[in-house]
Backbone bond lengths (Angstrom), bond angles and torsions (degrees), N, CA, C in turn:
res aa  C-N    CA-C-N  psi(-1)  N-CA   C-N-CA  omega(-1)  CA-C   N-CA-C  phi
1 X - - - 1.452 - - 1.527 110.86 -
2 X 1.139 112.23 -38.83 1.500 117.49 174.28 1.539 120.10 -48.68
3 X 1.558 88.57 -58.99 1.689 101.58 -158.75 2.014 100.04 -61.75
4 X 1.605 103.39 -29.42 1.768 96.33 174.93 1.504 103.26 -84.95
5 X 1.343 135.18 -2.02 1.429 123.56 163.57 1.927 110.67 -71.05
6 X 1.101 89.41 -48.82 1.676 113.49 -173.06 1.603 98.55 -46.91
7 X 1.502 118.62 -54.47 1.648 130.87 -178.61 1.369 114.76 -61.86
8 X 1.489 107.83 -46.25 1.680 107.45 177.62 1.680 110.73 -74.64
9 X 1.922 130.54 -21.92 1.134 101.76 162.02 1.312 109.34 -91.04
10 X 1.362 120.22 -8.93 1.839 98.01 169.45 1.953 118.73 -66.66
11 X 1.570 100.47 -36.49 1.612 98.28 162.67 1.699 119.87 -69.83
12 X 1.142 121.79 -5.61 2.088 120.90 164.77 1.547 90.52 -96.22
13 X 1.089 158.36 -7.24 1.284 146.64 174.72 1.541 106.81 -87.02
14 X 1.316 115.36 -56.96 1.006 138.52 154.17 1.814 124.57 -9.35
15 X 1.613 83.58 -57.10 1.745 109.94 177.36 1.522 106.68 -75.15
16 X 1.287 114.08 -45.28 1.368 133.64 -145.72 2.045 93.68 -76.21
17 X 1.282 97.54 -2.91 1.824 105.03 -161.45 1.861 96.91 -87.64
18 X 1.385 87.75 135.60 1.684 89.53 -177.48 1.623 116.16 -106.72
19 X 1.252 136.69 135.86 1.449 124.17 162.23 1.420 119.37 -51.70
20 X 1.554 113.75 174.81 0.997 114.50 -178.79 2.017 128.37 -37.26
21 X 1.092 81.47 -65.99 1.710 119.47 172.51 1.770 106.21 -44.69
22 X 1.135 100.15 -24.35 1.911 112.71 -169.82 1.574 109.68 79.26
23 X 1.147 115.42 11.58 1.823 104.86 -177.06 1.845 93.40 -112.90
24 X 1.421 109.24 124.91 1.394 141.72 163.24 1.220 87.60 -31.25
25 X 2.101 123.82 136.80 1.056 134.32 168.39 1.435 105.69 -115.52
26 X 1.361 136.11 160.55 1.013 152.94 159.47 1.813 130.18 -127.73
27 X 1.226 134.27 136.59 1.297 96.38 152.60 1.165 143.53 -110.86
28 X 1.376 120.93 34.71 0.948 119.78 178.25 1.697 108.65 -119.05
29 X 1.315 126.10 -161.40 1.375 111.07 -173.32 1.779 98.56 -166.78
30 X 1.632 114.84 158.21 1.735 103.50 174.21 1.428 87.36 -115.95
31 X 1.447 81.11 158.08 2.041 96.55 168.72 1.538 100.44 -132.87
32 X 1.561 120.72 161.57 1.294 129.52 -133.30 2.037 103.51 -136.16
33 X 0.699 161.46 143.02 1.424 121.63 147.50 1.822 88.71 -143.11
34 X 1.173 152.46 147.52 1.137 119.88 108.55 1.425 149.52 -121.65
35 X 1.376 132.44 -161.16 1.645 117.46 167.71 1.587 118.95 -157.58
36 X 0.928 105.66 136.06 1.557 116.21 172.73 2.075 101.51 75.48
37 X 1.430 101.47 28.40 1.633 98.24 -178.83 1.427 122.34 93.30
38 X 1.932 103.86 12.26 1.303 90.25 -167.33 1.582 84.74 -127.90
39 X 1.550 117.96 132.99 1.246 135.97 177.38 1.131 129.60 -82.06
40 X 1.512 141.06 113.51 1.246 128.07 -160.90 1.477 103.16 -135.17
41 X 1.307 119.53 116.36 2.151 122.65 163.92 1.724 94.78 -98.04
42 X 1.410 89.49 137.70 1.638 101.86 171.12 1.757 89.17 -120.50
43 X 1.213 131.22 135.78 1.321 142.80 -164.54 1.871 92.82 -131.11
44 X 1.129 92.20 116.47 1.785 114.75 177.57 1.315 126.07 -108.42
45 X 1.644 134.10 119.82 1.054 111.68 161.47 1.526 95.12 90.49
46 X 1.795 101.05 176.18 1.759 98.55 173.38 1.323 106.52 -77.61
47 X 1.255 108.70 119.01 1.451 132.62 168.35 1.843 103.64 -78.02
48 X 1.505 110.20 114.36 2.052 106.32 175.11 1.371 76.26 -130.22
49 X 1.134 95.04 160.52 1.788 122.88 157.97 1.059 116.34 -36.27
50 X 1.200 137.42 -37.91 1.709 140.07 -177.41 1.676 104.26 -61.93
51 X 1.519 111.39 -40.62 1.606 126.19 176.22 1.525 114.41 -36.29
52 X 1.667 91.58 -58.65 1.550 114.19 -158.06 1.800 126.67 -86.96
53 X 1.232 95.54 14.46 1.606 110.15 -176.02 1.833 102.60 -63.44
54 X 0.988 115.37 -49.18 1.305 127.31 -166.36 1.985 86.09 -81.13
55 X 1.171 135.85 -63.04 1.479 115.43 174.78 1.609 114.51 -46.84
56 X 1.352 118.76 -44.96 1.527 118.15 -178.20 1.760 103.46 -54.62
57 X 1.236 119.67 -35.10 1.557 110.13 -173.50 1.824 109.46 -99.84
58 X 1.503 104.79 -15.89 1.545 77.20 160.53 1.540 102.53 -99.44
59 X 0.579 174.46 -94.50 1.832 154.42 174.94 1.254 112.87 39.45
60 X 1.062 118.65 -23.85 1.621 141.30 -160.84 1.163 108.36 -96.71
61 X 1.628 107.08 -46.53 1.581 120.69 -146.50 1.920 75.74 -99.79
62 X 1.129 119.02 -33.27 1.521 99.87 -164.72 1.546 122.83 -88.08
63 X 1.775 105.23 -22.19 1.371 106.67 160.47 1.512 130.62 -71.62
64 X 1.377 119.46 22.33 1.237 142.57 -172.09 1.970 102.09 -109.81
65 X 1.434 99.41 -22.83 1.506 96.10 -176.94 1.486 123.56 -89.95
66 X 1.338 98.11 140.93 1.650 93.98 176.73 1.576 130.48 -71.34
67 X 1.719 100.44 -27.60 1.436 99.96 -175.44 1.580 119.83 -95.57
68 X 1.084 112.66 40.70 1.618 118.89 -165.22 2.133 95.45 -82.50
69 X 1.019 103.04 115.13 1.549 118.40 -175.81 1.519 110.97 -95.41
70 X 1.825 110.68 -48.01 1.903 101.37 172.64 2.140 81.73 -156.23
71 X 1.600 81.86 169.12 1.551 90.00 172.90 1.762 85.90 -127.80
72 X 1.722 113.08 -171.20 1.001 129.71 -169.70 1.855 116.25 178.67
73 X 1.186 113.23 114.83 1.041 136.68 -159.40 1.782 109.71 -104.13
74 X 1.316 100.52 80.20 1.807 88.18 167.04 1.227 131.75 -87.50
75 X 1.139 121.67 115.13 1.055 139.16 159.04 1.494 124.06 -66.40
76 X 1.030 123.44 -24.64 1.898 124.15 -152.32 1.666 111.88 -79.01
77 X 1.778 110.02 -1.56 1.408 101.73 156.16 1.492 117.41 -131.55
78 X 1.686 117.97 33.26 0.968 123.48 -173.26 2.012 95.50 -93.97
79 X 1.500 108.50 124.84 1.614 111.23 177.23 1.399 98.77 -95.23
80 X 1.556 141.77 -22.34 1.509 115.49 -167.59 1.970 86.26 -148.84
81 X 1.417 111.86 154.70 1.175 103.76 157.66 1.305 116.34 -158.45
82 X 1.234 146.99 133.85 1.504 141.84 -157.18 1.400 90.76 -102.09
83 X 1.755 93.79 174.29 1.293 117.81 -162.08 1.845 111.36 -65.57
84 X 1.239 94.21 -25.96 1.612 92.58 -162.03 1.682 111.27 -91.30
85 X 1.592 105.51 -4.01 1.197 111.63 164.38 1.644 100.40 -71.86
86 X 0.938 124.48 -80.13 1.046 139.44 177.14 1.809 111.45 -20.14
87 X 1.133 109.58 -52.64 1.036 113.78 174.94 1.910 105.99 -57.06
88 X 1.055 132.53 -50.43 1.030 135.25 -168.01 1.680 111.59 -73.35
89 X 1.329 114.77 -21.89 1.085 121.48 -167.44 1.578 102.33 -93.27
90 X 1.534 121.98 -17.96 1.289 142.06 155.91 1.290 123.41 -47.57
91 X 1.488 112.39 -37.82 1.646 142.93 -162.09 1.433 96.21 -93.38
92 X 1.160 140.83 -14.61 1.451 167.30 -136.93 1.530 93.31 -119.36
93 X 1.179 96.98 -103.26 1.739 114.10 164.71 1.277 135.15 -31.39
94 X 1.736 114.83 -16.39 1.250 104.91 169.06 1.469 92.46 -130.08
95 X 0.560 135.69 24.43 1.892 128.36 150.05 1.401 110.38 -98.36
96 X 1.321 107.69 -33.56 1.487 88.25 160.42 1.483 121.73 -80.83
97 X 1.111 131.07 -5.16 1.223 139.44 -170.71 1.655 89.14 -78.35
98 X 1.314 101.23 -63.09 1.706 105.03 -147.95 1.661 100.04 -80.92
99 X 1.338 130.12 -25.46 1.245 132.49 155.67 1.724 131.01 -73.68
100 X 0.862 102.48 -18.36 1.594 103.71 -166.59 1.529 92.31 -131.49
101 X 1.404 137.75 -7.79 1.549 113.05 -161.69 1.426 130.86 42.08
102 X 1.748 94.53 38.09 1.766 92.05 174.57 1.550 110.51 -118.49
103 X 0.771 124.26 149.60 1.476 126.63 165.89 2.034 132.52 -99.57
104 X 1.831 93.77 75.37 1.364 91.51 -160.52 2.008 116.18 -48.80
105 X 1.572 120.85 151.06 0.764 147.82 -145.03 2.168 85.93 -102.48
106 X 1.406 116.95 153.37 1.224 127.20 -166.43 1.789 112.69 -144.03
107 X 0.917 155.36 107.51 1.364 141.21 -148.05 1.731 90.91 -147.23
108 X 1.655 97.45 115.72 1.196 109.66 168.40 1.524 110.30 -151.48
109 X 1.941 93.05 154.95 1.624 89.35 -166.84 1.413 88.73 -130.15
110 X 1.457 127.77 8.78 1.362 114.14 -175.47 2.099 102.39 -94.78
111 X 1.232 143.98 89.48 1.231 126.12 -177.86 1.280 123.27 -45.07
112 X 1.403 133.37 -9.75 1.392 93.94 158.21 1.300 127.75 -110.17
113 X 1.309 103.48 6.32 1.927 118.23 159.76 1.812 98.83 -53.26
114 X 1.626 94.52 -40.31 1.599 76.11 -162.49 1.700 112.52 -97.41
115 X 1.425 108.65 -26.11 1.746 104.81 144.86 1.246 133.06 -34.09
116 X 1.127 96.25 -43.85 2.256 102.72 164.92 1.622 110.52 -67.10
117 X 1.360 112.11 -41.62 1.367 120.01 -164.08 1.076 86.57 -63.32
118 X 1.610 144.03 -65.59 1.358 143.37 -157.97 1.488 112.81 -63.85
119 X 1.171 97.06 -49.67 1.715 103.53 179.02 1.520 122.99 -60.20
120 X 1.353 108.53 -35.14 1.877 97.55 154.66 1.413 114.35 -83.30
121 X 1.464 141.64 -14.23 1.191 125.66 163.06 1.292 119.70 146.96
122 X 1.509 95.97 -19.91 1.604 116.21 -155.99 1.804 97.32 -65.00
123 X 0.832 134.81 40.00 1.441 133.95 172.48 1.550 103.07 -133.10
124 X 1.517 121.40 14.53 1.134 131.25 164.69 1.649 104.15 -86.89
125 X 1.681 118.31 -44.40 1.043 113.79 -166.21 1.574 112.79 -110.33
126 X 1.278 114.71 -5.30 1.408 115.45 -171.92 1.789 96.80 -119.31
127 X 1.417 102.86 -167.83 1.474 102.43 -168.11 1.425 80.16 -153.71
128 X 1.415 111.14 104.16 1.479 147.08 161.00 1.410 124.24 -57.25
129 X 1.385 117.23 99.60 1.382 127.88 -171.70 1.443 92.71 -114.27
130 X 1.637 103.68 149.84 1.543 127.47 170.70 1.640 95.66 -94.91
131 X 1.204 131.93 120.11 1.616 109.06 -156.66 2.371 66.20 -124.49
132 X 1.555 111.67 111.43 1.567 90.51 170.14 1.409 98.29 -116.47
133 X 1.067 119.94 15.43 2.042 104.12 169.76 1.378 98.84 -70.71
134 X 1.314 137.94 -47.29 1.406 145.59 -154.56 1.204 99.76 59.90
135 X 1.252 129.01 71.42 1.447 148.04 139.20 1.773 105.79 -16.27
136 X 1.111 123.41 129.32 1.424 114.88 160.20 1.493 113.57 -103.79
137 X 1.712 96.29 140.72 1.997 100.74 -166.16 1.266 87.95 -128.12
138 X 1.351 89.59 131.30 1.707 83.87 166.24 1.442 126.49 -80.81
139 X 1.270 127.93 138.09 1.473 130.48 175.98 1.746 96.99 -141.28
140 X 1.452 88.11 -168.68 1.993 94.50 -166.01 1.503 71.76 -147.75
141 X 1.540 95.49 152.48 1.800 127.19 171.89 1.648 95.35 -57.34
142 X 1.349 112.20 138.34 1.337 117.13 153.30 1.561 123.42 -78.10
143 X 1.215 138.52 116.73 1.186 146.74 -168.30 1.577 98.76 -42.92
144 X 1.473 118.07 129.95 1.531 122.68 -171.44 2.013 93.95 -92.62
145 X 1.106 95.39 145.62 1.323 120.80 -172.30 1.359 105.42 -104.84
146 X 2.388 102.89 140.00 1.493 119.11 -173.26 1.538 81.25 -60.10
147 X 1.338 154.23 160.97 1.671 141.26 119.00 1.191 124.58 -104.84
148 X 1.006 121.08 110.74 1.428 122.37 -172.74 2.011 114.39 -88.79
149 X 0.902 104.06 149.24 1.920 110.21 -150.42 1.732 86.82 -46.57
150 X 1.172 140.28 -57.24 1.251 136.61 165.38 1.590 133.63 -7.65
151 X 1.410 91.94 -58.38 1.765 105.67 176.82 1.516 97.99 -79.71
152 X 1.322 129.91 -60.04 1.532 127.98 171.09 1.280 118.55 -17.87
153 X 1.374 108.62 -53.26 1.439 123.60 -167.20 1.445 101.75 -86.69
154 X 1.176 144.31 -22.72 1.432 147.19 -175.27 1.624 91.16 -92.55
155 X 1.133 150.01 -74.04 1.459 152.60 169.14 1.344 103.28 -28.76
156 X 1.415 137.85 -69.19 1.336 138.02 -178.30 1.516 126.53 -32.85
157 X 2.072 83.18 -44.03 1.911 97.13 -161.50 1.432 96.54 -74.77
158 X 1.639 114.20 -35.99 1.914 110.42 -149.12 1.895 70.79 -68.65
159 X 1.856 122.79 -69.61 1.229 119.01 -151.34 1.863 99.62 -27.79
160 X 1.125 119.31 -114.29 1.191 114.77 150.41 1.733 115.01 52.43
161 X 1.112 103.32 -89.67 1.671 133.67 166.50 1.412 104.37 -23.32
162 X 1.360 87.61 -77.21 1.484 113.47 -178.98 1.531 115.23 -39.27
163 X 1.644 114.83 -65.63 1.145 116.17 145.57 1.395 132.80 16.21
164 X 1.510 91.02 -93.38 1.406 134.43 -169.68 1.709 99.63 -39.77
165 X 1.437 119.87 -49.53 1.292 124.39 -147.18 1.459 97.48 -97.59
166 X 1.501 123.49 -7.11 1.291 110.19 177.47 1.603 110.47 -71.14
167 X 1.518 114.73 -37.44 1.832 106.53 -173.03 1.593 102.19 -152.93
168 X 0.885 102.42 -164.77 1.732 117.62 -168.21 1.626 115.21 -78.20
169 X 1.520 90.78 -33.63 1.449 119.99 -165.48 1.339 101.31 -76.32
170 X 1.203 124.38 -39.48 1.246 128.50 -151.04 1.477 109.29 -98.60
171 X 1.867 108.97 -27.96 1.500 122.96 159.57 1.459 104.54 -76.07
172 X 1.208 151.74 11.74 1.352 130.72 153.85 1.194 87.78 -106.46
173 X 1.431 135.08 -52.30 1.511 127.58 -166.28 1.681 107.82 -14.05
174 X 1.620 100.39 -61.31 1.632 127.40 -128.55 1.491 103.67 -130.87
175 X 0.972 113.31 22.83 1.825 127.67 174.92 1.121 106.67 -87.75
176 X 1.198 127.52 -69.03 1.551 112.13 173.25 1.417 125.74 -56.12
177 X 1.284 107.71 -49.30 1.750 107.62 -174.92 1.787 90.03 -51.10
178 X 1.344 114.16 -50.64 1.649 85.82 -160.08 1.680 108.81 -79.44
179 X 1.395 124.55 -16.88 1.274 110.13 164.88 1.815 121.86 -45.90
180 X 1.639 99.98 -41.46 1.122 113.66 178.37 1.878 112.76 -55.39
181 X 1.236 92.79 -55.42 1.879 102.27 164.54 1.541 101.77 -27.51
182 X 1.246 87.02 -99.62 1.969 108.85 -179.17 1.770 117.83 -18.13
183 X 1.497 95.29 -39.05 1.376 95.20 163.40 1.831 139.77 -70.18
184 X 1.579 98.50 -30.37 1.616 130.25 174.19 1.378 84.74 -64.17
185 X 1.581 118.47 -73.93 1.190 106.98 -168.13 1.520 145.04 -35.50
186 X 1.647 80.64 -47.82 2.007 87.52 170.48 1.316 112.66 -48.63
187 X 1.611 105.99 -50.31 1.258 112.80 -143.71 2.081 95.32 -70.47
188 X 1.006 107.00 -40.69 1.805 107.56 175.56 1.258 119.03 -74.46
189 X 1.792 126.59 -9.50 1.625 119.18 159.50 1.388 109.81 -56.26
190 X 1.138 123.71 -40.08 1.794 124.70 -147.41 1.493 92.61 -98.24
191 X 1.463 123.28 -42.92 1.456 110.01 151.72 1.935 138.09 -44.57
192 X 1.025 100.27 -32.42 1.653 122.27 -167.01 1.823 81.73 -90.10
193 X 1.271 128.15 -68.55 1.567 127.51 -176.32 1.422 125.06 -41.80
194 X 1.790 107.34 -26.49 1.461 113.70 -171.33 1.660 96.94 -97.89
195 X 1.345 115.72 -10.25 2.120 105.41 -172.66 1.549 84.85 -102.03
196 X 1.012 134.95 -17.14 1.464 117.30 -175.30 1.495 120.71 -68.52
């Protein structure tokens, strides 16, 4: 139990690492497009949490809308994706679920993108397509976001969260790492309260 506690804070340390410049790198990136009410993320490349700051806040902006008709989740050129994407993309799927009564749609052709997908749960809330024509959709890059270790760490913990509430598995999985969160967190409010 240790040695996978020990791995998940060496992978938030990991995260927590800044480039030169101080802005979180990734390489992979999401693109967005939609029309007529229907929402579409195409997720490219290694997708980490640092990627998805700008998806976590329009996620936000779109569960606020009334005319949302279907969403759609590509997967079919995503090569790596961590948990906290996932987690967020969860947060996706059931707000629209529980707000809209829709059940966004998921299309992946890589199996073990979609072996992960299953194994945290997300085939509870999405509806898992093998999509192998590789259809081309158009979308546009989502504008990559300054993130400062703060927002990282607030995006990580809810993903995470989110997680957590899909199964049993996923609340022992991810109990400590996010206790561990919750703890970072304290410790950077009272920092962030004293420079203000």
């Amino acid at each position: 139990m240790m040695d996978i506690l020990e791995s998940k804070l060496l992978l938030w340390d990991n995260l927590l690492s800044l480039s030169e410049n101080g802005i979180y790198m990734s390489t992979g990136h999401v693109e967005y497009a939609s029309l007529n009410g229907t929402h579409i993320f195409k997720l490219i490349g290694e997708v980490r949490a640092q990627s998805c700051i700008s998806l976590d806040k329009l996620l936000n902006r779109i569960e606020q809308q009334s005319n949302i008709v279907g969403a759609i989740v590509d997967l079919t050129q995503t090569t790596f994706i961590d948990s906290t994407v996932l987690g967020i993309l969860a947060k996706l799927g059931l707000k629209l679920k529980q707000k809209h009564h829709l059940q966004t749609v998921m299309l992946s052709t890589n199996s073990d993108i979609t072996t992960l997908a299953n194994s945290m749960g997300l085939s509870q809330i999405f509806v898992i397509l093998d999509n192998s024509n590789h259809s081309n959709i158009c979308t546009k890059a989502l504008a990559e976001e300054n993130v400062t270790q703060n927002i990282l760490l607030c995006t990580v913990l809810d993903a995470h969260k989110t997680l957590m509430q899909l199964n049993e598995n996923n609340q022992n999985m991810f109990e400590p790492l996010v206790k561990q969160l919750e703890r970072e967190q304290d410790n950077l409010e009272p920092l962030s309260s004293t420079q203000s």
